[in-house]
MDTraj code that builds the backbone (N, CA, C; nanometers):
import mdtraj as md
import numpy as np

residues = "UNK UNK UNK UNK UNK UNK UNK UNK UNK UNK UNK UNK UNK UNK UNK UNK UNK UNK UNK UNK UNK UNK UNK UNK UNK UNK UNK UNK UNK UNK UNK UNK UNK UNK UNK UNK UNK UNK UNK UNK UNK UNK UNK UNK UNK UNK UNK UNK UNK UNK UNK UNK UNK UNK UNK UNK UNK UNK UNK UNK UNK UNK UNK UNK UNK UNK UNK UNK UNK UNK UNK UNK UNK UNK UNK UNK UNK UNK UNK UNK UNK UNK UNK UNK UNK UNK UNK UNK UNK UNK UNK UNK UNK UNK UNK UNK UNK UNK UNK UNK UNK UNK UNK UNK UNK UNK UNK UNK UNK UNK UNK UNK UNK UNK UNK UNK UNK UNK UNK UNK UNK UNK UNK UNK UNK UNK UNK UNK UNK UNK UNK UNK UNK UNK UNK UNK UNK UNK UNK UNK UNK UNK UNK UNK UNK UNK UNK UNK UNK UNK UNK UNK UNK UNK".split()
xyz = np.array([
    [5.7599, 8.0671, 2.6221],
    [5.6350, 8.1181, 2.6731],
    [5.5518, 8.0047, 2.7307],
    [5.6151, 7.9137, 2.7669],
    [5.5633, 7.7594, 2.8331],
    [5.4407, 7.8617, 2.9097],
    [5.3091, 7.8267, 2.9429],
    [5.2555, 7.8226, 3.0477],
    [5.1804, 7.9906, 2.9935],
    [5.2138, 8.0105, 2.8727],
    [5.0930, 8.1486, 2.9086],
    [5.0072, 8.1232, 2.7588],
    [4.9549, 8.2209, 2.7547],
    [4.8484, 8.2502, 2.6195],
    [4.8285, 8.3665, 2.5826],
    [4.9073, 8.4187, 2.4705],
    [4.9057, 8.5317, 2.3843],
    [4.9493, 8.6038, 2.4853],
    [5.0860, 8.5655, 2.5676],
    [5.1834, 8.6382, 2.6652],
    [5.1019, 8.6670, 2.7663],
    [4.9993, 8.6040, 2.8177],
    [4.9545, 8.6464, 2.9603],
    [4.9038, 8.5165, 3.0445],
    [4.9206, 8.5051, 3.1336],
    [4.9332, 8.3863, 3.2026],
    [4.7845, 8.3628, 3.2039],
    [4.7838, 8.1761, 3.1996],
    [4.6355, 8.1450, 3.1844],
    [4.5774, 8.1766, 3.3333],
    [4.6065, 8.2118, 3.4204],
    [4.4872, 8.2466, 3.5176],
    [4.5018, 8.3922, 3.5234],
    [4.5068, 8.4801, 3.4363],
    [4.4271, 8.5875, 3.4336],
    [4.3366, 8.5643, 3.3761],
    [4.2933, 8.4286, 3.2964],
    [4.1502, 8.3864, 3.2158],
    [4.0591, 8.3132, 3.2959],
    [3.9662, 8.3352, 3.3643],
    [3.8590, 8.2606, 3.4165],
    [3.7003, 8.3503, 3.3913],
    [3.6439, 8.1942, 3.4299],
    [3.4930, 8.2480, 3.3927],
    [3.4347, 8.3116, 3.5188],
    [3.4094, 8.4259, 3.4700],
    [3.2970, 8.5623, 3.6006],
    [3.1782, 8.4250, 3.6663],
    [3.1633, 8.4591, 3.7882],
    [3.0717, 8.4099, 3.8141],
    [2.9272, 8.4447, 3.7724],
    [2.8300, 8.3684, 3.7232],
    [2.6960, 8.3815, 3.6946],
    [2.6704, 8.4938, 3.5610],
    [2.8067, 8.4355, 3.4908],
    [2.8062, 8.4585, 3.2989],
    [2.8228, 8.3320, 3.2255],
    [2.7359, 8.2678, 3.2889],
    [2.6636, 8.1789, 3.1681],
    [2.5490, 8.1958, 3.1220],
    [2.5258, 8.1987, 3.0055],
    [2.4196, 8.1909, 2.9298],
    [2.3718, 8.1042, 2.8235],
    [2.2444, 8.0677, 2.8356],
    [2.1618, 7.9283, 2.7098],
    [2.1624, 8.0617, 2.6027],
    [2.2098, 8.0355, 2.4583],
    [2.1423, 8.0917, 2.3668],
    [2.0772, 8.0596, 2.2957],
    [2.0178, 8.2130, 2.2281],
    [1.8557, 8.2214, 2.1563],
    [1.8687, 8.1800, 2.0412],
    [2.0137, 8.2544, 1.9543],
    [2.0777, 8.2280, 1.8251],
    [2.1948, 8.1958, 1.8423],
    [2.2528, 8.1254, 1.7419],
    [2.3844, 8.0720, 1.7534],
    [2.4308, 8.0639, 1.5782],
    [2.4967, 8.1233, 1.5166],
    [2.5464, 8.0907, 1.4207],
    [2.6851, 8.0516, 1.4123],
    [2.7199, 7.9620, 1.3390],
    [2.8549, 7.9095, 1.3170],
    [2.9517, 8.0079, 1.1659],
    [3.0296, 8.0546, 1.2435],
    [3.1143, 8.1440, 1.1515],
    [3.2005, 8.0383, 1.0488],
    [3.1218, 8.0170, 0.9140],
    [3.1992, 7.9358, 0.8016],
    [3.2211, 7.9941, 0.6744],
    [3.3157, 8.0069, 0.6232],
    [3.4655, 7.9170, 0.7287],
    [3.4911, 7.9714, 0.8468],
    [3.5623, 7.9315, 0.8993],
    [3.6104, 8.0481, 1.0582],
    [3.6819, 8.0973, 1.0492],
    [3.6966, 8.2195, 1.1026],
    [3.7692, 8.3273, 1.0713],
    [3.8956, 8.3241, 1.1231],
    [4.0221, 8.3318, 1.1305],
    [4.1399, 8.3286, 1.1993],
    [4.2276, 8.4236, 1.2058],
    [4.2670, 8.4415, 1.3112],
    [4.3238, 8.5629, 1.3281],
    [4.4649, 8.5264, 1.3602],
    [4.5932, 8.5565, 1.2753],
    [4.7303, 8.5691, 1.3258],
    [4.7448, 8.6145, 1.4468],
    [4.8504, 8.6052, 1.5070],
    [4.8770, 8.6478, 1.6355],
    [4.9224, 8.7453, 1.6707],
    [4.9258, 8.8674, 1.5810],
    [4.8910, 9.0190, 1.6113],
    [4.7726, 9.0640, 1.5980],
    [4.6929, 9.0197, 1.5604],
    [4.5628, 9.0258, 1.5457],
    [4.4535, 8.9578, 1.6469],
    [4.5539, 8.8250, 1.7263],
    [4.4644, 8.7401, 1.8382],
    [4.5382, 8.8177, 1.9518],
    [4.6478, 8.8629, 1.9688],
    [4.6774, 8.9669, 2.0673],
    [4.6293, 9.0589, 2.1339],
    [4.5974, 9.0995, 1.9996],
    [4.5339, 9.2984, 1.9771],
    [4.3832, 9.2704, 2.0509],
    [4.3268, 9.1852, 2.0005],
    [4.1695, 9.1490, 2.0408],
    [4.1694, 9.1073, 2.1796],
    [4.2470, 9.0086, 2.2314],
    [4.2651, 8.9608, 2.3796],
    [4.3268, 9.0731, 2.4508],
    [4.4042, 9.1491, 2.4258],
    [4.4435, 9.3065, 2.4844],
    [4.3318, 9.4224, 2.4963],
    [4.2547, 9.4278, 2.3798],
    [4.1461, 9.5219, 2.3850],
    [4.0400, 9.4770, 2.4857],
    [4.0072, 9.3681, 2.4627],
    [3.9019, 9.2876, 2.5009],
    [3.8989, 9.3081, 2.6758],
    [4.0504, 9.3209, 2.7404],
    [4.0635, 9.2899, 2.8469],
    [4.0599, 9.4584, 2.8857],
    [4.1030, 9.5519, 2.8382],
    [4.1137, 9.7428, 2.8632],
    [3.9405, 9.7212, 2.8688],
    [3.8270, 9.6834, 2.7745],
    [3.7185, 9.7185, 2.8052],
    [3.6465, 9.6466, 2.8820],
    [3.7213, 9.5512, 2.9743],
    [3.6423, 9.4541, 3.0516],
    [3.4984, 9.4926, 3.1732],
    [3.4507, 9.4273, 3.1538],
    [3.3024, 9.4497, 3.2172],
    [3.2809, 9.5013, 3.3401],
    [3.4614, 9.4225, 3.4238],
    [3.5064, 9.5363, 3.5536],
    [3.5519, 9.6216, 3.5524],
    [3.5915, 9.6948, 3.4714],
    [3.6924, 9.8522, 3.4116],
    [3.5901, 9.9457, 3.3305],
    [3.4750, 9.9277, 3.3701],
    [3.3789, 10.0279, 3.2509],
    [3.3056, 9.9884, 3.1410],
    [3.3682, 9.8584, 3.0878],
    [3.3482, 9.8544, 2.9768],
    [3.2167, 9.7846, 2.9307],
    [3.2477, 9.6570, 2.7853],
    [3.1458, 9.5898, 2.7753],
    [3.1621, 9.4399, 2.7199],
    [3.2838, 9.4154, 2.7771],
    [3.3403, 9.2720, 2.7333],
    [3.3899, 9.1806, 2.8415],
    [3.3409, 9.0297, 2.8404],
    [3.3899, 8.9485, 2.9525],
    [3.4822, 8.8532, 2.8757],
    [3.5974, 8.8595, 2.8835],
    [3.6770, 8.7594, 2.8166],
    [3.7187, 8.6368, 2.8871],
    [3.7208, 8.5718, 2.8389],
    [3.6923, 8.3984, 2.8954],
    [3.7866, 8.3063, 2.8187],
    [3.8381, 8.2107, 2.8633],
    [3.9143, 8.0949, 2.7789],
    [3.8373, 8.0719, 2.6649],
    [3.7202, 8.0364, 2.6398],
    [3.6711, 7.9749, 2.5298],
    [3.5995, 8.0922, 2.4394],
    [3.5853, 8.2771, 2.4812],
    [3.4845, 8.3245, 2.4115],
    [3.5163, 8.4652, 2.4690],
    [3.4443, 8.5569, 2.4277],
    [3.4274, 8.7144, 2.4664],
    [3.3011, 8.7218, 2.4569],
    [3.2673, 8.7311, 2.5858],
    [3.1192, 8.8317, 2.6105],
    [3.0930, 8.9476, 2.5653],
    [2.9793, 8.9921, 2.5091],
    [2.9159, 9.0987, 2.4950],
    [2.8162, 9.1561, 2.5612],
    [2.8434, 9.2069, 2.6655],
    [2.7009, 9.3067, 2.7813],
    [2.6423, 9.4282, 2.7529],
    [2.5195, 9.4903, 2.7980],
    [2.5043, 9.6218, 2.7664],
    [2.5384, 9.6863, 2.8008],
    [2.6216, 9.6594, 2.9015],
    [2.7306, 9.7937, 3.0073],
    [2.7815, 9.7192, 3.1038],
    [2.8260, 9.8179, 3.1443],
    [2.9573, 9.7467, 3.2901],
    [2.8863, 9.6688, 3.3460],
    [2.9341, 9.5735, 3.4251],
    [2.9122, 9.4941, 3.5734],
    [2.9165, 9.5902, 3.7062],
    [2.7976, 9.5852, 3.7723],
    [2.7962, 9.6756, 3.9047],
    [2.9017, 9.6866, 3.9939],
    [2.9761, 9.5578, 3.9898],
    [3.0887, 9.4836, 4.0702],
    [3.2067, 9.4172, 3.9812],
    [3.2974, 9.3964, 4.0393],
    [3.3953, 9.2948, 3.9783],
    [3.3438, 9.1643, 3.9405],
    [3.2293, 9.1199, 4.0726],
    [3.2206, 8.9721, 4.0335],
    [3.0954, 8.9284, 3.9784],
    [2.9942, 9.0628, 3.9839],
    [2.8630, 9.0338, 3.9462],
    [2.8212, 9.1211, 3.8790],
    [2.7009, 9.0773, 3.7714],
    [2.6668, 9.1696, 3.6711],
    [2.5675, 9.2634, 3.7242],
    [2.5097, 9.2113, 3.8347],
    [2.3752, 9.3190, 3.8635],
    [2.2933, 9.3511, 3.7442],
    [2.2673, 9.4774, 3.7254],
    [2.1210, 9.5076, 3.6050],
    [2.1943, 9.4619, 3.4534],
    [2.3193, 9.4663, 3.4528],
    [2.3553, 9.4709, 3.3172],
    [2.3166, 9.3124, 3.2841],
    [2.3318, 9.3198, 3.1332],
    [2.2489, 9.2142, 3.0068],
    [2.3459, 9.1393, 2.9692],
    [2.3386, 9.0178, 2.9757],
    [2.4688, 8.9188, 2.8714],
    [2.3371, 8.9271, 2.7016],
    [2.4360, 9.0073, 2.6096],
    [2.3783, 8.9412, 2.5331],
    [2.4116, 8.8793, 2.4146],
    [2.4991, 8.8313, 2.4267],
    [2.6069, 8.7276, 2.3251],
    [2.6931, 8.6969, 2.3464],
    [2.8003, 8.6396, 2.2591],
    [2.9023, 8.6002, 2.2864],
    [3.0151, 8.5709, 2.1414],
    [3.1111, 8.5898, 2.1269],
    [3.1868, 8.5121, 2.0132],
    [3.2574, 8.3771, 2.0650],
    [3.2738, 8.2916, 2.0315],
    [3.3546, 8.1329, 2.0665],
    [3.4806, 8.1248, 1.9847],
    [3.5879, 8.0845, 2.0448],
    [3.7103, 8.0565, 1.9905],
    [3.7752, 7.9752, 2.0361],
    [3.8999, 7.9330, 1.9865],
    [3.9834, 7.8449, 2.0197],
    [4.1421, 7.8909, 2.0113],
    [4.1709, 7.8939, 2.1007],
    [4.3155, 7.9414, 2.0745],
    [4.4264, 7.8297, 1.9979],
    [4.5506, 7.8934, 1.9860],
    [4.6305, 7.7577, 1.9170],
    [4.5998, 7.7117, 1.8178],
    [4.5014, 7.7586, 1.7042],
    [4.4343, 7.6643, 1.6398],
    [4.4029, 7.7624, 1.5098],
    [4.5122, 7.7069, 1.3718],
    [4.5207, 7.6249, 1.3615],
    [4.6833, 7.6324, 1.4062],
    [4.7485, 7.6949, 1.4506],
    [4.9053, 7.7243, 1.5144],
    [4.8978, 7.7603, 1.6300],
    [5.0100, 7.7690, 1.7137],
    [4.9893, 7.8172, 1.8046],
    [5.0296, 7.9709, 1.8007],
    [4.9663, 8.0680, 1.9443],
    [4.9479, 8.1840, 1.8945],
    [4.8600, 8.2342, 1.7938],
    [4.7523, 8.1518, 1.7255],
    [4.6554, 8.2245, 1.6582],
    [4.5311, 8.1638, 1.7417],
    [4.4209, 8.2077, 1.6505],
    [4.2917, 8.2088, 1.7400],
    [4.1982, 8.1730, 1.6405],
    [4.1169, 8.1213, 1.6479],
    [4.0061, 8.0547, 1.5271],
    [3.8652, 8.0678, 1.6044],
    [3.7914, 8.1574, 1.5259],
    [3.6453, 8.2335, 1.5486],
    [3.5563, 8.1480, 1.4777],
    [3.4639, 8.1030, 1.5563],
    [3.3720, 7.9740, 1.4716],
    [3.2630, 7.9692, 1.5246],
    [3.2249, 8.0772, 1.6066],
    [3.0603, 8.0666, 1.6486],
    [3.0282, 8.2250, 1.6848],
    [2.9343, 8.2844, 1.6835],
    [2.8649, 8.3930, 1.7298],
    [2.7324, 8.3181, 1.7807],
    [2.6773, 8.4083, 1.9441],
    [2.5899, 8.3570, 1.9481],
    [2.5238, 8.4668, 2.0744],
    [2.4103, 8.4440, 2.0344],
    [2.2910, 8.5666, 2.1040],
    [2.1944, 8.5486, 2.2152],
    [2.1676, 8.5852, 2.3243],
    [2.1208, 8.5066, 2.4328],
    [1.9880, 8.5746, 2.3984],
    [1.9023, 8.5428, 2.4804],
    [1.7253, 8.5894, 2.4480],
    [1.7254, 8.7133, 2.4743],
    [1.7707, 8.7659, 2.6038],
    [1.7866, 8.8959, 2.6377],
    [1.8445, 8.9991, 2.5375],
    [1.9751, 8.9601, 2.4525],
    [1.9802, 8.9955, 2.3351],
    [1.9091, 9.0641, 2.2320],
    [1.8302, 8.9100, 2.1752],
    [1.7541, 8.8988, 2.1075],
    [1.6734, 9.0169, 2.1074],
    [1.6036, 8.9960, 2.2330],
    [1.5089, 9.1187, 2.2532],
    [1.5574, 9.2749, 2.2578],
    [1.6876, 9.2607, 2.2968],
    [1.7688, 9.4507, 2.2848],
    [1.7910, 9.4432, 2.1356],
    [1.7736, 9.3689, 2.0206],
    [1.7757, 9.4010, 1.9327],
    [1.9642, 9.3230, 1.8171],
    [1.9926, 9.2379, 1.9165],
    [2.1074, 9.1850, 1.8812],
    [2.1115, 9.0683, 1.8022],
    [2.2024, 9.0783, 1.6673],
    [2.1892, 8.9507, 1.5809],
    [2.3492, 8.8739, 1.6025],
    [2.3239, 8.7706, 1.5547],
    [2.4603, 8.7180, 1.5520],
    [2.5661, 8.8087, 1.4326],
    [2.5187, 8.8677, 1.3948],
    [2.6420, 8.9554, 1.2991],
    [2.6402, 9.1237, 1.3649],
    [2.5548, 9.1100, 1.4393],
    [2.6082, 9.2742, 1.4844],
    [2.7204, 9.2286, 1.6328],
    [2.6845, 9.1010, 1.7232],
    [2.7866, 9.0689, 1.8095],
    [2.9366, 9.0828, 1.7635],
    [2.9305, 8.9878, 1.6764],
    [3.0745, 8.9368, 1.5708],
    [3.1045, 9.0702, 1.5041],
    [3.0504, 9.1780, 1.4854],
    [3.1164, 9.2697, 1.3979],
    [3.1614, 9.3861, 1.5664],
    [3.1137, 9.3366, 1.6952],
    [3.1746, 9.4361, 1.7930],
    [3.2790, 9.3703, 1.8349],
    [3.2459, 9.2446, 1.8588],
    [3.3941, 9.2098, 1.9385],
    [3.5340, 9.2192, 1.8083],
    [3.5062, 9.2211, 1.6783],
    [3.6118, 9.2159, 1.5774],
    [3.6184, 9.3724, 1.5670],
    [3.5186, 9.4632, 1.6512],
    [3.5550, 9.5926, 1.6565],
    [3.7011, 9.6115, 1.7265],
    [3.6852, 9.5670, 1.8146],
    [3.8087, 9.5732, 1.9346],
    [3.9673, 9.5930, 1.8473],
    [3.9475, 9.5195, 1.7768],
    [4.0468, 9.4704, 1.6816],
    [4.0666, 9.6381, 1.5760],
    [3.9379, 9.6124, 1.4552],
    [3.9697, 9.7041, 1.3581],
    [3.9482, 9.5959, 1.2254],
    [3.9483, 9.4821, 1.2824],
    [3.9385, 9.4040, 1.1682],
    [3.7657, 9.4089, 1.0772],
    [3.7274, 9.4863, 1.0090],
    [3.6019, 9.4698, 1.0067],
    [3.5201, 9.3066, 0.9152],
    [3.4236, 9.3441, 0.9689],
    [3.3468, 9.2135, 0.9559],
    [3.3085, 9.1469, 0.8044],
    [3.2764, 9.2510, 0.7737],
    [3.2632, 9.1890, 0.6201],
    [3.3951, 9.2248, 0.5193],
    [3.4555, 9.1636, 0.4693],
    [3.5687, 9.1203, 0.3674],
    [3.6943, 9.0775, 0.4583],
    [3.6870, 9.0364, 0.6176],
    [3.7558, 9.0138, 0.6951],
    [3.8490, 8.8872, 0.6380],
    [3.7930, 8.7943, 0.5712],
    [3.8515, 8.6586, 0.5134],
    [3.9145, 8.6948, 0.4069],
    [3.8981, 8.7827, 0.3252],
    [4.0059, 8.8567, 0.1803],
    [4.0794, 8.9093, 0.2319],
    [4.1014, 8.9832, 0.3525],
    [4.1892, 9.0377, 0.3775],
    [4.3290, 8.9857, 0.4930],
    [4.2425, 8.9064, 0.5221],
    [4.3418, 8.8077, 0.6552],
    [4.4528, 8.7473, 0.5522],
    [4.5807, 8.7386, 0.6045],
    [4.6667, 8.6292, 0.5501],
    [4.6412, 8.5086, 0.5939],
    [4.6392, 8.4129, 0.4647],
    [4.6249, 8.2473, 0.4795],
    [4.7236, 8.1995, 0.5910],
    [4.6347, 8.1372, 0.6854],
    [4.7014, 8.0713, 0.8549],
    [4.7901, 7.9861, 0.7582],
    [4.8664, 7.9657, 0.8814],
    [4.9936, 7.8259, 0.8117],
    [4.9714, 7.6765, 0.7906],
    [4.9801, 7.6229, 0.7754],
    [4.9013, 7.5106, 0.8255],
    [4.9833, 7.4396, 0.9451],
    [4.9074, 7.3433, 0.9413],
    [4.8809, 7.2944, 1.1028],
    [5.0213, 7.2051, 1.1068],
    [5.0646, 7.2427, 1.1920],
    [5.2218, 7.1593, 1.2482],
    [5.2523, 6.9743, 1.2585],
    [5.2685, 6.9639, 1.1758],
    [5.2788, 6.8226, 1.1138],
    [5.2923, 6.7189, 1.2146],
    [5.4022, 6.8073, 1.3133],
    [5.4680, 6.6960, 1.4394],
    [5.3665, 6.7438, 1.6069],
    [5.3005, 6.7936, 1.5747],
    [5.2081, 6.8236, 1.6967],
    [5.1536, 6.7358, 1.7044],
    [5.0802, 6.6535, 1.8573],
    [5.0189, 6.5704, 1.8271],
    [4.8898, 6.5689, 1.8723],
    [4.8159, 6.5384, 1.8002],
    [4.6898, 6.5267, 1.8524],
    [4.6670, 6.4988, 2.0039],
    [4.5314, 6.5763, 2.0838],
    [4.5535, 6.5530, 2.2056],
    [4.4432, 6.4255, 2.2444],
    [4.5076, 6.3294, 2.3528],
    [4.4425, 6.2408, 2.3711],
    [4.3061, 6.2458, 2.4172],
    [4.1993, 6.1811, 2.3861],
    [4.0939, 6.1792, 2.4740],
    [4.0238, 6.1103, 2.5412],
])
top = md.Topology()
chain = top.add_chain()
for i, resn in enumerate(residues, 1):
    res = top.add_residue(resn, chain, resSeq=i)
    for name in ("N", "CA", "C"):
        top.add_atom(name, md.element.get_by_symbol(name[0]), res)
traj = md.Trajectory(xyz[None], top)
């Protein structure tokens, strides 16, 4: 699977134009939550059926999944609709094929529709089924980290 991520090639992942956002809140998910790779699948599969150009209310991105109040007017632009959070992840990590959840975070616009960092994190882990609270009792313990991998240079 040289060259893709959770079986789909990395340039079906790019960032929408003019979905960035400064946030209002930001909490760090500790410990972070990790998801095996039927579980980082299922979420990057869902994530992408409700995408912000197909109806839905999710912008999925290399580093994160957006949360909007509704579709994008367009494919490439949000028009009236709201960014108002986000979840942060890392793929590969701590294996490859899994996914490690370590930030929720809420833009002002958010804020003001009434959005916390645990109601974001409990929609995008909607996608899934995984629910939000007892999510860490119930996950199987990740593997640990591959002995002969090597750290990447910087």
């Amino acid at each position: 699977m040289s060259g893709t991520l959770l079986a789909h090639p990395a340039t079906n992942m790019a960032l929408k134009p003019g979905a960035v956002a400064i946030p209002a809140l930001s909490s760090h998910v500790r410990p972070a939550l990790v998801l095996a790779e039927r579980e980082a699948r299922s979420l990057s599969e869902a994530a992408t059926r409700e995408d912000v150009g197909r109806g839905g209310v999710f912008a999925t991105t290399p580093a994160c999944i957006q949360v909007w109040d509704r579709p994008w007017d367009s494919l490439d632009a949000p028009g009236s609709a709201i960014h108002l959070g986000s979840v942060d992840w890392s793929y590969d990590t701590p294996v490859k094929h899994y996914v490690t959840i370590y930030r929720a975070m809420v833009t002002e616009q958010g804020v003001a529709a009434g959005a916390t960092t645990l109601s974001i994190l409990a929609q995008v882990l909607g996608l899934t089924g995984v629910p939000v609270d007892g999510a860490r009792v119930t996950m199987p313990a990740p593997p640990r980290r591959d002995p002969f991998r090597r750290p990447a240079l910087v």
